[in-house]
C-alpha positions as CSV (number, residue, x, y, z in Angstrom):
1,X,0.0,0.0,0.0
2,X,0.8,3.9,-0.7
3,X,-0.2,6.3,1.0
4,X,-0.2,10.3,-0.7
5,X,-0.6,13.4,1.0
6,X,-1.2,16.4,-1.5
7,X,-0.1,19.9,-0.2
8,X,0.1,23.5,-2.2
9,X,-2.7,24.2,-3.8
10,X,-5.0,27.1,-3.5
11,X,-5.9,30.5,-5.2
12,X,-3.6,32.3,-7.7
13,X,-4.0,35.4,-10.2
14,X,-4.0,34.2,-13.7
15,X,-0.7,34.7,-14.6
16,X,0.9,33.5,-11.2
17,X,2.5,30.6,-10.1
18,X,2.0,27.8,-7.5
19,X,3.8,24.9,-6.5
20,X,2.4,21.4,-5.5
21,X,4.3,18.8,-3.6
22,X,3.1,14.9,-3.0
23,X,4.6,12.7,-0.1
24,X,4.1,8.9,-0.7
25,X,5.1,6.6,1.7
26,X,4.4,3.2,2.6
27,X,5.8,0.4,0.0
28,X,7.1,3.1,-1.9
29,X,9.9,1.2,-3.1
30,X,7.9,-0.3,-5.8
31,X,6.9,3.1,-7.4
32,X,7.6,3.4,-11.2
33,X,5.5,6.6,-12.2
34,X,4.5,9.3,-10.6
35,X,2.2,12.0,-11.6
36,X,-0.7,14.9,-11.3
37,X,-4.1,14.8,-12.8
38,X,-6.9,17.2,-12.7
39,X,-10.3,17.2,-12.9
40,X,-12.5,20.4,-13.9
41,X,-16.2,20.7,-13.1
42,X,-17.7,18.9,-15.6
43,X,-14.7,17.1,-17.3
44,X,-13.0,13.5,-17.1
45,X,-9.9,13.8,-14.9
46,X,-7.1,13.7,-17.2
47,X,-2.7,13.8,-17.2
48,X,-1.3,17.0,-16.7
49,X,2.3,15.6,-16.3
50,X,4.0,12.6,-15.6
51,X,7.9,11.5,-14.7
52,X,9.3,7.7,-14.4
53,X,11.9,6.9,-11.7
54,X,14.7,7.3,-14.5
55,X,13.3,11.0,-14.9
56,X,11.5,10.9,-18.4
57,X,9.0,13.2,-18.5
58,X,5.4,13.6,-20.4
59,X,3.2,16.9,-20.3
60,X,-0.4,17.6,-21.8
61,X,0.1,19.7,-24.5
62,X,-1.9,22.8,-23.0
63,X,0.7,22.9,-19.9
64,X,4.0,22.3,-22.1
65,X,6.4,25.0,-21.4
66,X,4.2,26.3,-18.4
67,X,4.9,23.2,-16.1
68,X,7.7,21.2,-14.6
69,X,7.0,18.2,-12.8
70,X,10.1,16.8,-10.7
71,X,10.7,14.3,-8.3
72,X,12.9,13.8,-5.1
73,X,13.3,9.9,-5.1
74,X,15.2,10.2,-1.7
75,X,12.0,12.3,-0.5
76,X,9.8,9.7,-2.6
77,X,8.1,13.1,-3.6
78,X,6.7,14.7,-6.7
79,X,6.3,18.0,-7.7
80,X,4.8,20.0,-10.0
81,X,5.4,23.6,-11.0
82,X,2.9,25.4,-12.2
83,X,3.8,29.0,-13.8
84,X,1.6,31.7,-16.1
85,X,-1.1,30.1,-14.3
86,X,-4.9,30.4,-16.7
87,X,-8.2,30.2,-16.0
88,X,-8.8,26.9,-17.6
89,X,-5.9,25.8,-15.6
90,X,-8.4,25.9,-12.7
91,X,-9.6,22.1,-11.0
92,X,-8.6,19.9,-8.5
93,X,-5.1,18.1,-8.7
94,X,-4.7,14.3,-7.9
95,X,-1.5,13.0,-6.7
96,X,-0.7,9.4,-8.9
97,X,1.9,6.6,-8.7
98,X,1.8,3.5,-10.6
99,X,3.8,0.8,-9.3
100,X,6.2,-1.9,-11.1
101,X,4.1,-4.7,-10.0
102,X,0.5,-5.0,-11.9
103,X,0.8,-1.3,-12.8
104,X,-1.1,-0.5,-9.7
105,X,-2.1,3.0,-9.5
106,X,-2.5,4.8,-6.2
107,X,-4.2,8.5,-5.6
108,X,-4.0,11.3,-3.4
109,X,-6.9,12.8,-2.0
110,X,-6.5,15.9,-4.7
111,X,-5.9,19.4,-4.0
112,X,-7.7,22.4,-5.3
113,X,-5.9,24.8,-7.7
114,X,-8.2,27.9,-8.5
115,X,-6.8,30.8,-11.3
116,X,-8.8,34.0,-10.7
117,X,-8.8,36.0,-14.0
């Protein structure tokens, strides 16, 4: 089991910048991805940014150039930069891991981001 606590969300001018950060712990030795999704009222959660233990990265195309998702394997922490924040950046961030075995994913409890035009 994993366990992932979400922290640094909250409300930002469009324009601004936030940072998120997720713990896991647990069986965390077994973690091959790690990631953020985010859900908007009304929409399917989808990937805003993803990084595998070796460090390869993949964005959504609407937050390439504008985001940076990093990890701490030491910290077995993730964490996403978010910069020239937008109003349809706005939703509630999830936390993911998949793990080596099965490809079991795990979720935080999400974290809301809100862009204020």
């Amino acid at each position: 089991q994993v366990q992932l606590v979400e922290s640094g969300g909250g409300l930002v001018q469009a324009g601004g910048s936030l940072r998120l950060s997720c713990a896991a712990s647990g069986t965390t030795a077994g973690i091959a991805v790690m990631g953020w999704f985010r859900q908007a009222p009304g929409q399917e959660r989808g990937l805003v940014a993803s990084i595998g233990s070796g460090g390869t990265t993949k964005y959504a195309d609407s937050v390439k150039g504008r985001f940076t998702i990093s990890r701490d394997n030491a910290k077995n922490t993730v964490y996403l930069q978010m910069n020239s924040l937008k109003s349809e950046d706005t939703a509630v961030y999830y936390c993911n891991v998949v793990m080596r075995i099965w490809e079991t994913n795990y979720w935080g409890q999400g974290t809301q981001v809100t862009v204020s035009s």
